[in-house]
N, C-alpha and C positions, 0 to 999 in steps of 0.2 A: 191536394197538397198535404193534407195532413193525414190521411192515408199513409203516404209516401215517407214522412217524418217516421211514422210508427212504426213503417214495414222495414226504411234503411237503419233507424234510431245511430249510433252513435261509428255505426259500418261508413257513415258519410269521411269519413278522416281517413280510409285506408288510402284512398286515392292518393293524398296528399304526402301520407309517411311512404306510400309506393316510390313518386318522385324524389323525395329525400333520399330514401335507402338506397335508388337504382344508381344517385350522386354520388352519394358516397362509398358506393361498394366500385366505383367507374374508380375514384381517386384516390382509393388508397389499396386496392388488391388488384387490378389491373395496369396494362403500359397506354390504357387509349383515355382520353379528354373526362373531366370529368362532365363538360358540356354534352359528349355524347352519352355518358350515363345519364346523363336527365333528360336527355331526348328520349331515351327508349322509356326510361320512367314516367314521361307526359303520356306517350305511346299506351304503356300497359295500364294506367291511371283511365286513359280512354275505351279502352277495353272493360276494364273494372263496371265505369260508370255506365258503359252498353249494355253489361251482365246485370244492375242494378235495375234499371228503367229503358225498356224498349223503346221511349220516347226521348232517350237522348241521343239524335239524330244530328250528323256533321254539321247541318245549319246552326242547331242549337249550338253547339262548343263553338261554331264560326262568329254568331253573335254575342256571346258571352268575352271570348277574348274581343272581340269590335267594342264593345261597351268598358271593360276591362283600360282597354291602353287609349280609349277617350279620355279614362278618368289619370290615367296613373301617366298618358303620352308625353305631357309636358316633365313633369317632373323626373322621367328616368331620361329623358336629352342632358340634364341638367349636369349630372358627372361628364356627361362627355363636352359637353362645351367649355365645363371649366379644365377639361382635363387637353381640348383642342387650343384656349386660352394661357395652359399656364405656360409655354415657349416663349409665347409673346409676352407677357406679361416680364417676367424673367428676365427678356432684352430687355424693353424698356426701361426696368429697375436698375439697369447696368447702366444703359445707356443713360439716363438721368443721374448717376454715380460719377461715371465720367465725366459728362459735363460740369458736376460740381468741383471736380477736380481741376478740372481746364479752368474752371474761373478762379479757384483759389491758387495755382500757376501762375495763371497771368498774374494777379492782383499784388502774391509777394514774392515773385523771382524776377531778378532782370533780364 
């Protein structure tokens, strides 16, 4: 392991700014997704780290992302629930509106 530290030293980050740049070069100088620029950018990132260590073999990335979205799984559900929530959420606040209206109707109109 520490081999490995000496031999990649601070070349560990290209991977990382690879993914960003292949984003941002998808979303603002092309017409296609910027999600498919970071796809090919995870792609060539996986590439990079191939050419770095022979020993970084599809298992290894298979369980790094396994271990990965164990830790990080609950927490990125979290935008989408509150964002599958905010519809209902939003009626309800209406519809509790209204009712308070229905009751102050009733209480001073004849």
């Amino acid at each position: 392991m520490e081999q490995n530290n000496k031999k990649i030293g601070s070349k560990v980050f290209v991977p990382a700014v690879c993914i960003g740049l292949f984003t941002l070069l998808a979303a603002f100088f092309t017409k296609i997704s910027p999600r498919v620029g970071m796809s090919v950018g995870v792609f060539v990132a996986v590439i990079i780290l191939r050419i770095y260590s022979k020993s970084n073999t599809p298992s290894v990335f298979l369980k790094d992302c396994r271990r990965m979205m164990d830790v990080v799984g609950p927490l990125s559900m979290l935008p989408m629930l509150l964002a599958a929530l905010g519809p209902y959420l939003q009626l309800q606040a209406t519809l509790q509106l209204e009712l308070l209206f229905m009751r102050l109707a009733w209480r001073y109109l004849p």
